[in-house]
C-alpha positions in Angstrom: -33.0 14.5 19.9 -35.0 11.3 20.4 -36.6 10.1 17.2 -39.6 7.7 17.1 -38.6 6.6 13.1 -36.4 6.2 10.5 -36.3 6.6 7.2 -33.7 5.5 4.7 -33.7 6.3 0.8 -31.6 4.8 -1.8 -31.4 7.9 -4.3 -30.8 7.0 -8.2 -31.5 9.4 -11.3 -35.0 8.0 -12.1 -36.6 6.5 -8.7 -36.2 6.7 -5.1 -36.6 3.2 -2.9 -37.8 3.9 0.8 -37.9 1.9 3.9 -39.6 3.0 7.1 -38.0 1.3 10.0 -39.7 2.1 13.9 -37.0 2.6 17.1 -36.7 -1.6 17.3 -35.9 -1.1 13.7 -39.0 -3.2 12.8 -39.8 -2.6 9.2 -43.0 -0.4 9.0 -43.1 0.7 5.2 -41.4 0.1 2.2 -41.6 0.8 -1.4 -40.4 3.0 -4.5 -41.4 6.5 -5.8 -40.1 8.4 -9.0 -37.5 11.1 -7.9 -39.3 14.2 -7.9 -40.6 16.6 -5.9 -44.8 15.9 -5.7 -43.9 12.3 -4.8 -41.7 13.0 -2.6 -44.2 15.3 -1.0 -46.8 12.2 -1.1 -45.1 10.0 0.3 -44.2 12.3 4.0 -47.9 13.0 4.0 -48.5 9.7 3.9 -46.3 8.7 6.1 -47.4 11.4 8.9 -51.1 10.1 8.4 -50.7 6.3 8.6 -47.8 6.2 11.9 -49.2 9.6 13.5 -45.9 11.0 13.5 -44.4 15.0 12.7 -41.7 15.3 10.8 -39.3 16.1 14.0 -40.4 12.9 15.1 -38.4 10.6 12.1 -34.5 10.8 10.9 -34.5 10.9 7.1 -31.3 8.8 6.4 -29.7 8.7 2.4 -26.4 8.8 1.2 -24.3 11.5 -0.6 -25.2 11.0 -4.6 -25.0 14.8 -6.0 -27.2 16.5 -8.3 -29.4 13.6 -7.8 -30.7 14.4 -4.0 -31.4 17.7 -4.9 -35.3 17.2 -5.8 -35.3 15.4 -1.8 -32.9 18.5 -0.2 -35.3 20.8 -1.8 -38.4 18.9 -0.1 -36.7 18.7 3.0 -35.7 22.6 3.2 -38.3 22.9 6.2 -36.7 23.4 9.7 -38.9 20.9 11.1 -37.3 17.9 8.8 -34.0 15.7 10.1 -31.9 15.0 7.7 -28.8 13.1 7.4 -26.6 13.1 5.1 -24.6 9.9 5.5 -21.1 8.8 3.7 -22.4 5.4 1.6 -18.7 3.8 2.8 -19.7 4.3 6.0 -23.4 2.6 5.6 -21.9 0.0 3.9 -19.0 -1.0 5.9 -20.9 -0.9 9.1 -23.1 -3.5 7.9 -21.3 -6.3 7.5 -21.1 -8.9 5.1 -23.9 -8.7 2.3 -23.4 -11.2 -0.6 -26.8 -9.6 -2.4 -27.9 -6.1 -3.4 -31.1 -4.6 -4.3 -32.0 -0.9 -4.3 -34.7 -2.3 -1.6 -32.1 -3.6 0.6 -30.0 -0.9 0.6 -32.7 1.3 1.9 -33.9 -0.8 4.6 -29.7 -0.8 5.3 -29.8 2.8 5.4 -33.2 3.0 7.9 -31.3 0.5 10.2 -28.3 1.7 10.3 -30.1 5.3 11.1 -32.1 3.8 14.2 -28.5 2.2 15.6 -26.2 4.9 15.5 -28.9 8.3 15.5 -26.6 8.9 18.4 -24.1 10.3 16.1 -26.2 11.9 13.1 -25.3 15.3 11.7 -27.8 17.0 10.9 -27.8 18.3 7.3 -27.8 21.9 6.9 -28.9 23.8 3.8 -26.8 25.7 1.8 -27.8 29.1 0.7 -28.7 30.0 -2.5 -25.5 31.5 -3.2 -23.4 28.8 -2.0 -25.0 26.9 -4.2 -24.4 28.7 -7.3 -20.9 28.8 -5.9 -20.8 25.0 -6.2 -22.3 25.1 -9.6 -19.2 27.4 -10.9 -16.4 25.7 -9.4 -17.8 22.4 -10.2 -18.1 23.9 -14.1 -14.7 25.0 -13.7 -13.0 22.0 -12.4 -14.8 20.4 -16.0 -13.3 23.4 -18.3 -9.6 22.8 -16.9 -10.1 19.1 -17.5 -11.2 19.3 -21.3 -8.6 22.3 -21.4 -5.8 19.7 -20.7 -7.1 16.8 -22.1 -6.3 18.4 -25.5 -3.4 20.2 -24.3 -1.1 17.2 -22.6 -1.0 15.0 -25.6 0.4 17.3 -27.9 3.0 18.5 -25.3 3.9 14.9 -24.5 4.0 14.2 -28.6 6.0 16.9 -29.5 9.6 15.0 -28.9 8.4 11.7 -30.6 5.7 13.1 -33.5 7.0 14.5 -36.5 7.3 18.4 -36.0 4.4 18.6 -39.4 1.8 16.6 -37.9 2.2 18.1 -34.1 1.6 21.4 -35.9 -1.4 19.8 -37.8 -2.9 18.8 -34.5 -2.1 22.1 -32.8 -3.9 23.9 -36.1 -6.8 22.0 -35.2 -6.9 22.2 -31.4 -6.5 26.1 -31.1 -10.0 26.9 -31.6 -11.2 25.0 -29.0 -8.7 25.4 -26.8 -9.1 28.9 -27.1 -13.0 28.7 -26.4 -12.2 26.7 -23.2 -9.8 29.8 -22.1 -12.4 32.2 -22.9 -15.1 30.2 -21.0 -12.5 29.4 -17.7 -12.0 33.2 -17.7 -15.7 33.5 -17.8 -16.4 31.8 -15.0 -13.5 33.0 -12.8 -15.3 36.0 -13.3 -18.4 35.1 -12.3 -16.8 33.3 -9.2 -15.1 36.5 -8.5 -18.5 38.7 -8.5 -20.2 35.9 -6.1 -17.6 36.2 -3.5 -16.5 39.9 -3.4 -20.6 40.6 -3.5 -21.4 38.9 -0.1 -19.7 40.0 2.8 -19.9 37.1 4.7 -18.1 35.0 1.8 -15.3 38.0 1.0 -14.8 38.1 4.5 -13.7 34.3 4.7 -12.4 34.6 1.4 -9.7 37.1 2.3 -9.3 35.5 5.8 -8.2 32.2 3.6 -6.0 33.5 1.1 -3.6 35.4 3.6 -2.2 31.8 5.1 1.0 31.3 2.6 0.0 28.7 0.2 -3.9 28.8 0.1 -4.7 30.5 -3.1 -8.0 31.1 -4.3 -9.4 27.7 -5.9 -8.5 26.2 -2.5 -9.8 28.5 -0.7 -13.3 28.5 -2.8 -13.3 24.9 -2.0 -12.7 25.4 1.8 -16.0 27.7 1.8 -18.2 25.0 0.2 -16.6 22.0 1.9 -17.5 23.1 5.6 -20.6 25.5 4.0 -18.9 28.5 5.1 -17.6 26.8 7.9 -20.8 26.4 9.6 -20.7 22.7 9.6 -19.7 22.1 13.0 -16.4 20.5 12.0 -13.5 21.5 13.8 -10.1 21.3 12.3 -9.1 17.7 13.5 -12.4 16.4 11.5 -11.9 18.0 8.9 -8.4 16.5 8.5 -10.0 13.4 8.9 -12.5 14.5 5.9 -9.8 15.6 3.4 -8.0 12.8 4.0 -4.8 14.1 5.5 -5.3 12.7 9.4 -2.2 10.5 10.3 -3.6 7.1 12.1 -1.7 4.6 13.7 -1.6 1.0 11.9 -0.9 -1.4 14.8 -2.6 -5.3 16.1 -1.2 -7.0 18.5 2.7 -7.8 18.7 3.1 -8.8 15.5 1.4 -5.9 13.4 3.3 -2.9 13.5 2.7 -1.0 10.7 3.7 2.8 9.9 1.2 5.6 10.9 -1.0 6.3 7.4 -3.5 8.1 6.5 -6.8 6.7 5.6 -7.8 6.2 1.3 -11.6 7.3 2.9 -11.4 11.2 1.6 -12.6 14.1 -0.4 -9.9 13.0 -3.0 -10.3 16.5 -4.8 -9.6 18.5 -1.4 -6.9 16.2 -0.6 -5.2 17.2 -4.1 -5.7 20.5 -3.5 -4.4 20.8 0.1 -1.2 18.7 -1.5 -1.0 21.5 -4.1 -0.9 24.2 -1.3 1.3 22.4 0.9 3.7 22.7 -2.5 3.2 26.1 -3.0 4.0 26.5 1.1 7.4 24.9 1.4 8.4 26.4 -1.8 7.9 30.1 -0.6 10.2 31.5 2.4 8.9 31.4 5.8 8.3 29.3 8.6 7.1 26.5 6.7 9.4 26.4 4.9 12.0 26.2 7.2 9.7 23.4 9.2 9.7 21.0 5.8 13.4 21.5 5.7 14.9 21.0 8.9 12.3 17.6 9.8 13.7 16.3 6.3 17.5 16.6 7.6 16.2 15.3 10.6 15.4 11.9 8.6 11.8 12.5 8.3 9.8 10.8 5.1 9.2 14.1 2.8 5.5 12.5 2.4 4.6 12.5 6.0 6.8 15.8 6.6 4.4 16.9 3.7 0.9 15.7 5.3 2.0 17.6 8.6 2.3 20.9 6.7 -1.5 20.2 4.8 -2.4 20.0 8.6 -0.8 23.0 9.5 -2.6 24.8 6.4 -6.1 23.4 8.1 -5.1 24.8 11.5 -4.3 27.7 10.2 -7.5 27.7 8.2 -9.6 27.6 11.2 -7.9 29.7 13.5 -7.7 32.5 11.0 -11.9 32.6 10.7 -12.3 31.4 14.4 -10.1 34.7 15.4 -11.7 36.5 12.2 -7.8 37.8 11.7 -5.9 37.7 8.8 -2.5 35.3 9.3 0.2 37.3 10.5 3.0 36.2 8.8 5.8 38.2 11.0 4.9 35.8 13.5 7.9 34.1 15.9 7.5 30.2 16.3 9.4 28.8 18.8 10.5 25.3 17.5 8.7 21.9 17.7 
């Protein structure tokens, strides 16, 4: 879709900074607004009065920055809006060299870099209301584990080198809260639980994902809401690339010949979880299995023999809601 303007934001907790760039990327307006809704809504009237323009007409351009675009998503709900929502690694490293930085810049950065490469924008999708409140919990979650074993792993490393009174003491004074924390987790795995088996679509995928050997349900929650119910438009390969477990060669000129690595630009937290199910794979008997075992007599690096199977568990992923069949685990692989 051919688009007349862009617009890039720089999105902070307090203020938004704009910049209105035209198809030459010729600055056309610029400024700051407080992040909230009614100036948010000011500011596209505005902007359709002065330049003549509808809302099809302009890309909206800002990076991801959490809770804190949500007063802008909200605004932009309407199907007639473009959004993109643009990794700020990306933005920044396609700009160049940039010895200052202002909140001003950055958004005129964002605008540009909008009108060059529009070619390639994804356009944002919004999550349902229920996807988000899925987000909510297992981002809430994630939080109750982490206080949960930031008083638990002290102790348990403590315990050989503390005297066996004062571990006992700190244990004493821990188990209240620790056993608040459980109460809450169990809580909320609760609630998580009523979300997905109450809506078909999500039970659906939900029980599509956790009959692949190795993909429990935490990993499988987070498949859902990484690829919004897979309706993203990724496929498989791009979402390797997203979670940070795509192989790329490392090469330059005759000199250069670096191993094949994967690249540190991921969804860290997916990557550790796809890690985690890739454990939980070789570990149980089947074909897996057997695959991690025989390329690790074969002289294969366990690591990279690892990352294939967190590939496999994607494929498998995707073909098991692309089919809409569970994984058939009786199934005969010929060998690779």
């Amino acid at each position: 879709m051919p688009f007349d303007f862009f617009l890039g934001i720089d999105v902070a907790k307090q203020t938004l900074d704009y910049a209105c760039v035209d198809l030459q990327g010729n600055l056309k307006a610029q400024g700051q607004i407080p992040n909230a809704h009614k100036p948010i809504e000011h500011l596209l009237e505005e902007l359709r009065q002065r330049f003549n323009l509808e809302p099809a007409n302009m890309l909206i351009c800002l990076e991801h920055t959490g809770i804190y675009n949500n007063h802008l998503l909200e605004v932009f709900t309407r199907p007639d809006y473009c959004v993109w929502l643009e990794s700020g690694k990306q933005i920044r490293y396609s700009m160049g060299v940039h010895r200052a930085k202002t909140d001003s810049a950055d958004a005129l950065n964002i605008a540009r870099y909008a009108q060059r490469h529009q070619a390639q924008a994804r356009l944002w999708k919004p999550e349902t209301k229920l996807l988000t409140s899925l987000k909510a919990l297992t981002s809430l979650r994630s939080r109750l584990l982490l206080a949960a074993n930031t008083l638990k792993q002290p102790l348990k490393e403590a315990k050989p080198f503390m005297d066996k009174g004062i571990v006992r003491s700190l244990e004493k004074a821990s188990a209240h809260s620790l056993k608040a924390l459980e109460k809450d987790l169990e809580a909320v795995n609760s609630q998580i639980e009523t979300l997905i088996k109450g809506d078909p679509e999500l039970n659906r995928l939900f029980h599509l994902l956790t009959s692949i050997v190795g993909i429990g349900t935490v990993t499988a929650t987070s498949l859902i809401l990484a690829t919004n119910a897979f309706t993203d438009g990724k496929t498989a390969k791009q979402f390797a690339c997203y979670a940070g477990v795509a192989p790329f060669p490392y090469q330059s000129g005759s000199s250069i010949r670096g191993r094949t690595r994967v690249s540190p630009m991921a969804d860290k937290q997916m990557k550790t979880l796809l890690h985690l199910s890739a454990m939980t794979a070789i570990r149980a008997k089947g074909e897996l299995q057997d695959y991690y075992q025989r390329k690790v007599k074969e002289g294969k690096n366990k690591m990279a023999v690892l990352n294939a199977v967190r590939n496999k568990l994607i494929l498998r992923a995707y073909a098991v809601v692309g089919k809409n069949q569970e994984y058939d685990k009786t199934y005969t692989y010929t060998l690779a």
